[in-house]
Structures are given as C-alpha cells and as structure tokens.
C-alpha positions as MATLAB code, in Angstrom:
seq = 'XXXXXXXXXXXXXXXXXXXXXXXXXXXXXXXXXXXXXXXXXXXXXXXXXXXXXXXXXXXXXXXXXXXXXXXXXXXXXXXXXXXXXXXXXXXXXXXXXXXXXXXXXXXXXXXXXXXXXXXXXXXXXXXXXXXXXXXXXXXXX';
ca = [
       0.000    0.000    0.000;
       1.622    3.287   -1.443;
       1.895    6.130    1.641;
       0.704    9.379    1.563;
       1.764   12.508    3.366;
      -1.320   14.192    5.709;
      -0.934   17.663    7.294;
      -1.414   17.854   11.235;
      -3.632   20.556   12.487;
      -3.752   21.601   16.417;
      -6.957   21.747   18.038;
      -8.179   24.646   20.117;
     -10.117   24.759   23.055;
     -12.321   27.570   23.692;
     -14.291   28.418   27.542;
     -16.084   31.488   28.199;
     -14.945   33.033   31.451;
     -16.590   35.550   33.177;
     -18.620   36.437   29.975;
     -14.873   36.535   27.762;
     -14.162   34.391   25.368;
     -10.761   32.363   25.692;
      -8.357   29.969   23.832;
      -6.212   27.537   24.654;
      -4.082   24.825   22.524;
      -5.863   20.964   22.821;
      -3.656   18.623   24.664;
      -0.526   17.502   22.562;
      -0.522   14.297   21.277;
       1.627   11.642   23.511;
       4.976   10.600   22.275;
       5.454    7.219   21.341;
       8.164    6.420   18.918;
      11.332    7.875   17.577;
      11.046    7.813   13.906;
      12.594    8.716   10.687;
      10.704    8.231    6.922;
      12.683    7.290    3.757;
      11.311    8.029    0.784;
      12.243    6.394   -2.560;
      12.169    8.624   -5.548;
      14.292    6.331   -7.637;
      12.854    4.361  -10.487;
      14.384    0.975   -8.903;
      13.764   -1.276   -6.228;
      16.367   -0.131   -3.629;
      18.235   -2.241   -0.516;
      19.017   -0.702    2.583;
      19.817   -2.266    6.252;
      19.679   -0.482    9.665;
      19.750   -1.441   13.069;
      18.594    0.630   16.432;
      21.820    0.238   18.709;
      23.232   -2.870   19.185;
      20.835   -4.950   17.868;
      20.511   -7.375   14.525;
      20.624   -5.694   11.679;
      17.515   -5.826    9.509;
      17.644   -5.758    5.789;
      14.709   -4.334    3.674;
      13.789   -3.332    0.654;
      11.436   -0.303   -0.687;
       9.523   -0.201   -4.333;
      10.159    2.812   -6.483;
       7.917    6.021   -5.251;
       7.171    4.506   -2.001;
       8.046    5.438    1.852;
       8.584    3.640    4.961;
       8.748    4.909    8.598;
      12.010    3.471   10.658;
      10.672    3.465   14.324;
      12.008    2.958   17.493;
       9.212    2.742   20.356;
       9.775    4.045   23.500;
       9.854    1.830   26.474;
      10.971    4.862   29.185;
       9.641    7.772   30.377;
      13.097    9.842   28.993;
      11.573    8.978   25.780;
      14.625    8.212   24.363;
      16.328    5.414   21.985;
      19.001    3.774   20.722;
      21.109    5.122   17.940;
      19.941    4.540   14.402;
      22.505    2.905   12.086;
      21.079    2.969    8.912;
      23.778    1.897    5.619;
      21.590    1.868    1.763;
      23.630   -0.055   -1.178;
      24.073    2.452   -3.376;
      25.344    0.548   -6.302;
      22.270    0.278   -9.101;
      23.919   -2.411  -10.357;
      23.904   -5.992   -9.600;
      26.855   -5.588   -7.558;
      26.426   -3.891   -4.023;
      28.362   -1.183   -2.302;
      26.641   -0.562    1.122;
      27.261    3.115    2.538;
      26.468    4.514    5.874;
      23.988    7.582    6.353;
      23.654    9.711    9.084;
      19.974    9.217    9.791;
      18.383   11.700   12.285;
      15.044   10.645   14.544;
      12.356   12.678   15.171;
       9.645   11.953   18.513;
       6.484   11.142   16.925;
       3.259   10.199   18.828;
       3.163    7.249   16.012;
       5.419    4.617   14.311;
       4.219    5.969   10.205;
       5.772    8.640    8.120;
       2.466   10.806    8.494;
       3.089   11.226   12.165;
       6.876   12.093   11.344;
       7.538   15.839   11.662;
       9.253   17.969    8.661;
      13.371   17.353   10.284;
      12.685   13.430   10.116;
      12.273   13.124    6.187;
      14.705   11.632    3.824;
      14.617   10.928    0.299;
      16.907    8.629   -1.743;
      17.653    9.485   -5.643;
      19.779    9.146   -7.717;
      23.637   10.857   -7.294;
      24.305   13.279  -10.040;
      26.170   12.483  -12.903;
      25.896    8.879  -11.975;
      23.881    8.138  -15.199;
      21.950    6.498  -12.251;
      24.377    4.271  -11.578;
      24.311    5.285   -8.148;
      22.156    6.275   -5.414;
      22.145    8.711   -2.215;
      20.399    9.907    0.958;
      19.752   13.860    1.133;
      17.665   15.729    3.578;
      13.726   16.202    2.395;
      13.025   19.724    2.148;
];
C-alpha cells in the first residue's frame, strides 16, 4: 500500500470566562516512537539495512515512489532510543556497495511517516552524474 503525506492541524479549546471568550491549545498528542521516513524517488527497487543500537541488523527493501517509517518505540519515560545505524547499497547495479547515512530521529506520537515531523524526512535518488548508476540519501526539504 503506497503512503501518503497528511498535514497535522492543532486543536483549540475555547471556555467562556466571566462572559470573555478564551483559547487555549488541545492537549498535545503523547509521544510514542522515535522515527525517521525514507522516501524512494528512484525508479528501482532499492536495498538498505539499519539497526537501532546494538541490535541485529535488519535488511529491507522499498519499491520505487514509495516510503517507509524506521521506528524505534519508546519503552521509558526519557523517551529516548538507541542510535539509528542505517547503511543503503548504493550501487544500481547488480553488484552492491553498502554506505552509511547519518539518519536523524524525530519523537512522533506514532510509528508511520504521516506522524513524522518535517526534520525526520529523507529521500533517496539518484547521485548526479551517476547516469543512475548510483544512489544517495539527502535531507527532504
């Protein structure tokens, strides 16, 4: 199932006190998961392996123009996690060549790339002047 992006909007309370009219932001949200979204905008199948810590790694693939949430949940109240190793084989072709991204996490209050705020986004092209030989990891805008 191909993901889509949804916007967030905050709620807003409103109470009349003493015959004024107030507002006040709606509860935030609870903070469950440290999360960062990768979003293939090759025209390829790509590979890519990560692992939270010390753990196994796990090694995935993601379908051309689709996007996966990498999610750590939290199991302490310092809502914190392990580090995210994340490496994507960058060689298109049938060889591999498996390079190491700095992957940032943002806190989400869910484990999809909807609830992932604008500084957790990532998209993987193609490298320039690779004849698209080669792929990369940049930043989402």
């Amino acid at each position: 199932m191909k993901s889509g992006s949804m916007a967030a909007a905050a709620a807003v309370v409103f109470a009349f006190v003493g015959g004024v009219l107030f507002s006040q932001p709606a509860a935030a949200q609870q903070i469950t998961h440290g999360c960062a979204c990768l979003h293939n905008q090759t025209q390829a199948q790509i590979s890519y392996r990560y692992k939270w810590g010390e753990t196994e790694w796990k090694t995935t693939t993601l379908r051309p123009g689709y996007q996966t949430a990498l999610c750590w949940q939290y199991a302490n109240a310092q809502k914190s996690s392990p580090n995210l190793v994340f490496e994507l084989d960058v060689d298109m072709s049938k060889g591999s060549a498996w390079t190491k991204y700095a992957i940032a996490r943002v806190q989400t209050a869910g484990n999809s790339c909807a609830a992932v705020g604008g500084g957790g986004h990532y998209n993987v092209s193609y490298r320039p002047n690779t004849n698209n030989g080669f792929i990369h990891v940049t930043k989402r805008n």
